[in-house]
N, C-alpha and C positions, 0 to 999 in steps of 0.2 A: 504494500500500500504506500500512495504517497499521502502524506499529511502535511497540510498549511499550517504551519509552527505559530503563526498568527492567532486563528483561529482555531487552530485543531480538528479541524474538518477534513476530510477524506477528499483528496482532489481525484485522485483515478486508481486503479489498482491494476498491477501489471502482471496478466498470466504466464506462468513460469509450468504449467503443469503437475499433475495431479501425482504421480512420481518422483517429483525429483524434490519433492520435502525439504524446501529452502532453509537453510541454518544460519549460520553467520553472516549478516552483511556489513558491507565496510566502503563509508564513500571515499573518494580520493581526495588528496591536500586540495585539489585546487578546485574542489568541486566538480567534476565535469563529467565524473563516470562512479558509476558504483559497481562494484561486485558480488557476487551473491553465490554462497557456497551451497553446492545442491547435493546434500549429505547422500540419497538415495539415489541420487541420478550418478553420481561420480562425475560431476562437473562443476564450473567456476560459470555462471551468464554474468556477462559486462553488459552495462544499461547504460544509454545516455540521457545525463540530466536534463539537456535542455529538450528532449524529445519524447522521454520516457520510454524508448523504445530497445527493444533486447538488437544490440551491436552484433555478439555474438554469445554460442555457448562451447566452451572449450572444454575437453575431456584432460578429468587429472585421476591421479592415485585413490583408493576405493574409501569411502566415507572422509570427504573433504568438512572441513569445520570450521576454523578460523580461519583470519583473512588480516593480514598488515601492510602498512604501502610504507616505502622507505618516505623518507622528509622530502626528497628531491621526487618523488610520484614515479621515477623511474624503473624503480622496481617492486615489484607484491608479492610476499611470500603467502602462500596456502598450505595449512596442515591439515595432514592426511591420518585418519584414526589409525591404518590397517597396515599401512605404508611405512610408518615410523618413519616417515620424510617431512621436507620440505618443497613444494614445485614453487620454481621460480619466475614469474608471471616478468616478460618485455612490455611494458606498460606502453610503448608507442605502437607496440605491432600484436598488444593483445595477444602474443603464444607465450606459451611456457618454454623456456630455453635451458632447464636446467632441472634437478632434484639436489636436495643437500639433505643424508644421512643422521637424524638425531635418534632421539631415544624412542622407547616404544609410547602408543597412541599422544603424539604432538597436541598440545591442546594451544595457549595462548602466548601471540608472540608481539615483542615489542621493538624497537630499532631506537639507538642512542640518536639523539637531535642530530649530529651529522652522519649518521647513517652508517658508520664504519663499522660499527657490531649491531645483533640484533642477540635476544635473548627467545628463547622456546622452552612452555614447561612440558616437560616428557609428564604425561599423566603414568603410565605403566612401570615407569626406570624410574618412579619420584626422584627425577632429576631436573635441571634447567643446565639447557645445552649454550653453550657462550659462541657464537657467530660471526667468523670472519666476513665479511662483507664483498670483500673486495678479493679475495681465496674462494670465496664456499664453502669453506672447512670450518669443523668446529673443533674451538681450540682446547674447550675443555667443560666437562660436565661437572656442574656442580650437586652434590649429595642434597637433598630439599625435604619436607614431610612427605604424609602420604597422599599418593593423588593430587599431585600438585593442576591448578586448574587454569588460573591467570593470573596473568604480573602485571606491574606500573614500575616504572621508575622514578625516583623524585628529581624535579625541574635539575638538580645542581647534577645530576647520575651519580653521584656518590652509592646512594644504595637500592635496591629494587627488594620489592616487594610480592611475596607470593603467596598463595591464597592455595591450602591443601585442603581437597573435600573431604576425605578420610580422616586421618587427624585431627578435623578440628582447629587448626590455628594457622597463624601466616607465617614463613620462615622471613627473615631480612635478610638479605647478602650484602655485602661489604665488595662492591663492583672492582674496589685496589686489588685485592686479594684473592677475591672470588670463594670468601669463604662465608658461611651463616655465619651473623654475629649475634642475632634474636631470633627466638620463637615465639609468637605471641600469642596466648592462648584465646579462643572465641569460641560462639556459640556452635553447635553443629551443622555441619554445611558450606562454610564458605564457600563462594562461588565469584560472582564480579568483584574487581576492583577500581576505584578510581583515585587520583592521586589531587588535591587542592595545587592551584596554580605557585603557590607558595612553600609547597610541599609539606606546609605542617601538617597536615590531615592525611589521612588515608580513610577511602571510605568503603567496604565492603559488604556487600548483599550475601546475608548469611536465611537460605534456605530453610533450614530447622527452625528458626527461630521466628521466620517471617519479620526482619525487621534487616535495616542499615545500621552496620558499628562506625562508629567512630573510633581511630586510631591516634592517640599524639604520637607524631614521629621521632619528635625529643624522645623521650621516656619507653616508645616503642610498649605502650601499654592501653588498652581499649577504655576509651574517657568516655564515652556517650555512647548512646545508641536510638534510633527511631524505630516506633512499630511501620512496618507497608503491609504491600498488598500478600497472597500465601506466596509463597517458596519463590521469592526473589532472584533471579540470577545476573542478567547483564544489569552497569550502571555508567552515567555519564556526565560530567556535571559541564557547565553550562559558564561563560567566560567570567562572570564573578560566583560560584562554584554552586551556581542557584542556590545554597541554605547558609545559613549563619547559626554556627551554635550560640546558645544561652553558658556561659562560665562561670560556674558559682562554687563558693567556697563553705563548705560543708561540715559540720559536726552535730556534738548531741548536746540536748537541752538538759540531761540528767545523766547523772557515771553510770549507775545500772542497766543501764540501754545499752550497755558496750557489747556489741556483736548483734545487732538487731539490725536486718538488709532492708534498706526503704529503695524506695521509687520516688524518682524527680519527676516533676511534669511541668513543663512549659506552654505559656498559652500567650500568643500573642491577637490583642485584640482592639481595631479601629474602629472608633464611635460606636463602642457597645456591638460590635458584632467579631464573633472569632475568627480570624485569617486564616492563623497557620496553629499548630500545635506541634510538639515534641515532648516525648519521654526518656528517661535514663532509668533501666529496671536492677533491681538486685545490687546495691551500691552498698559494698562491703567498708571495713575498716575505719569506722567514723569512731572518733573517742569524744569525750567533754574537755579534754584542754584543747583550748584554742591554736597552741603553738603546732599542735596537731591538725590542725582542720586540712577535709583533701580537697582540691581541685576537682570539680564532677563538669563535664558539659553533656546538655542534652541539645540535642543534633532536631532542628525544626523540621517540619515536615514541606508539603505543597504550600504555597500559598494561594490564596483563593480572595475573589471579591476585586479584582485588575486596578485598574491605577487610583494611587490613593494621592492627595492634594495637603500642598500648604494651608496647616491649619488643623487638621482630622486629629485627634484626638487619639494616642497609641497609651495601648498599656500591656503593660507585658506583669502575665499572674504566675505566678509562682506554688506549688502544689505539693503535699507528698501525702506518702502511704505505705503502708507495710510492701518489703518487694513479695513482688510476686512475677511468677514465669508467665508468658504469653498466651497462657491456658489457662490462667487463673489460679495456680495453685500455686502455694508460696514456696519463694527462692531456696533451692537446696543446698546443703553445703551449711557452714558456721552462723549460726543465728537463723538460719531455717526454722529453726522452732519456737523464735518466738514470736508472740501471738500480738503482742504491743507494745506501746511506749510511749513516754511522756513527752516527747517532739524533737524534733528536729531543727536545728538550728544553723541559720545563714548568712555569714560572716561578709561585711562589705567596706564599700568609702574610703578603704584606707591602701595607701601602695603596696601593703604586706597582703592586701586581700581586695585587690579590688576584681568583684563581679562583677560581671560585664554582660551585653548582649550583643551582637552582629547580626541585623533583623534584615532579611535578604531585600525588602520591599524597597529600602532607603535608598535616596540618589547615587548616596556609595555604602554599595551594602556591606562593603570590607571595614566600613566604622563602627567603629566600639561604641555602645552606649553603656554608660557607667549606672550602676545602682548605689544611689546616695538618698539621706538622711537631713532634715529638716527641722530637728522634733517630732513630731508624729507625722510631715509628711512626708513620703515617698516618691521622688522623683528619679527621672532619667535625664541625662544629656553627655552629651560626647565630650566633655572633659576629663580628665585623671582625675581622681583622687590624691588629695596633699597627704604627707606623712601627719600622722596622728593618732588617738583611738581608735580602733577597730569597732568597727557598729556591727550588731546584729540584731536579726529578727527571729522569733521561735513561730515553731508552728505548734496548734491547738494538738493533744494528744490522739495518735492513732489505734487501729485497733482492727486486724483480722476479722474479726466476728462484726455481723452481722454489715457482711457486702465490703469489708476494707474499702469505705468509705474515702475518697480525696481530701485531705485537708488543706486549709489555706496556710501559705508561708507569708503572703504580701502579696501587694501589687504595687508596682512603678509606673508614674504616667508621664508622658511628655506631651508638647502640641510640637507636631511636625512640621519643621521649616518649609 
């Protein structure tokens, strides 16, 4: 299908047939062609953008999947489930002029900005094969979890990122060296990845869980996460990286709560109507001294309600709850069992702790909005926080039984410039 990103209406829909069980597609740098991997067909159809019409269909290696085009559009490599190759697509003469040898079933591949390596995860050899470019050779496989599925690299290539469906977690490679330097543990499933333009993020659609994690790439440890639609797999973000998490700094209202797993929820909301929402589920390790409080962000969701004007009235509310899994039953693992607690507590205003939002709708949605303190009132605006007291807000006590009800932590309002 084509779709008007405008509108999101359906412009025309291009038959490929009833056999060839389209998988992967992938348009080119400069716009002008797409390719379409036809898993059951054992072919690659090149389309033309400005025509919509199939260019041609070229026959490659048995159960074709993904699809990557080097930076210069020059070359497209296609991986083959059966083949344990690479076919190498002439992007001016549309054939294939080559195979290159990786590991077994080639799942997702990526090529450094200038093009002189590419990376491929061997799903069957949980390997990731390193890609001379300009050889065809691969110069060295690197050892990865299980099932390794699809990579990103971050903007600077220093490190890449891999997403194992079996295992459970993302391996990190260290590009210098070529060796894992983290494992990071997630939900069951991962599958897509995509990398923030800045590379502090890493965002992966994790199928079991039906949701999006969020990853800090400092810390290489999973800071947020969003519920979506069931069993998530490709994702893409959009040139300011379409979402902005909520960063909030986190502890307990009471010492005896120590091990008790809540749930963040964020609600961003213009002239009394909700936009966007995000959740952060199962947030481990919160203590009652402050010098402890952790860093949580919860990752926003769609936003919805289209262009908002100088003047409209934003508030962003703030939520929490006993955690619980995506099913409704509560987070397993340390503090699984308990049933309540006397609040949770949200630490702000100050450089050692300042909570933040990044609300995708703003003219520049990469700005921070700060959560600051008035007395009793609650505001937002894009200033820092000066060094000073540490402000905080608690939330009303939570409680398992009967529906783990959302309680309020605050809410912060601005009027949008």
């Amino acid at each position: 299908m084509v779709i008007d990103t405008a509108t999101f209406g359906v412009i025309t829909t291009i038959p490929l047939g009833v056999a060839f069980s389209p998988l992967g597609v992938t348009i080119s740098p400069d716009g002008t062609r797409v390719y379409v991997a036809n898993n059951e067909a054992n072919s690659v159809s090149i389309i033309d953008t400005s025509t919509n019409a199939i260019l041609t269909t070229v026959s490659v290696p048995s159960r074709p999947r993904f699809i990557a085009f080097s930076p210069s559009a020059a070359r497209a490599y296609v991986t083959s489930r059966d083949c344990g190759c690479l076919s190498i697509f002439d992007t001016s003469t549309s054939t294939v002029i080559g195979f290159i040898a990786v590991g077994g079933q080639p799942g997702g591949v990526v090529f450094t900005p200038h093009g002189t390596r590419a990376y491929v995860a061997n799903r069957a050899s949980n390997t990731v094969s390193l890609i001379d470019t300009a050889t065809s050779t691969v110069l060295t496989n690197i050892d990865v979890g299980t099932f390794p599925w699809l990579i990103a690299l971050t903007p600077d290539t220093t490190r890449l990122y891999v997403t194992n469906l079996i295992s459970s977690d993302v391996s990190v490679i260290d590009t210098t060296t070529n060796a894992v330097v983290a494992t990071i543990p997630v939900d069951p499933g991962p599958h897509g990845i995509a990398m923030s333009p800045d590379g502090a993020r890493a965002y992966v659609t994790i199928d079991g869980a039906n949701s999006v994690a969020l990853i800090d790439t400092a810390t290489n440890t999973v800071v947020g996460s969003v519920p979506v639609g069931m069993a998530p797999h490709g994702i893409a973000l959009g040139p300011s990286e379409g979402v902005g998490p909520a960063t909030l700094w986190t502890g307990l209202k009471n010492s005896d709560d120590q091990g008790t797993q809540f749930d963040l929820r964020a609600e961003a909301i213009v002239n009394n109507t909700p936009v966007s929402v995000g959740e952060t589920r199962c947030v481990t390790g919160l203590t009652r001294n402050p010098n402890l409080a952790r860093e949580i962000s919860v990752l926003f969701g769609s936003v919805s309600g289209g262009a908002f004007n100088s003047g409209d009235v934003f508030l962003l509310k703030l939520l929490t709850r006993i955690g619980t899994n995506p099913d409704g039953t509560k987070c397993s693992g340390p503090g699984g069992s308990h049933n309540n607690a006397v609040g949770l507590r949200l630490y702000f205003d100050s450089t050692t702790r300042p909570s933040r939002a990044s609300i995708p709708f703003l003219s520049n949605p990469s700005m921070n909005l700060f959560l600051h303190a008035a007395g009793s009132n609650l505001f937002l605006d894009g200033n820092a926080p000066n060094p000073g007291t540490v402000k905080f807000k608690d939330s009303g006590p939570v409680s398992f039984v009967g529906g783990n009800p959302w309680k309020e932590i605050g809410t912060w309002s601005m009027t949008l410039p």
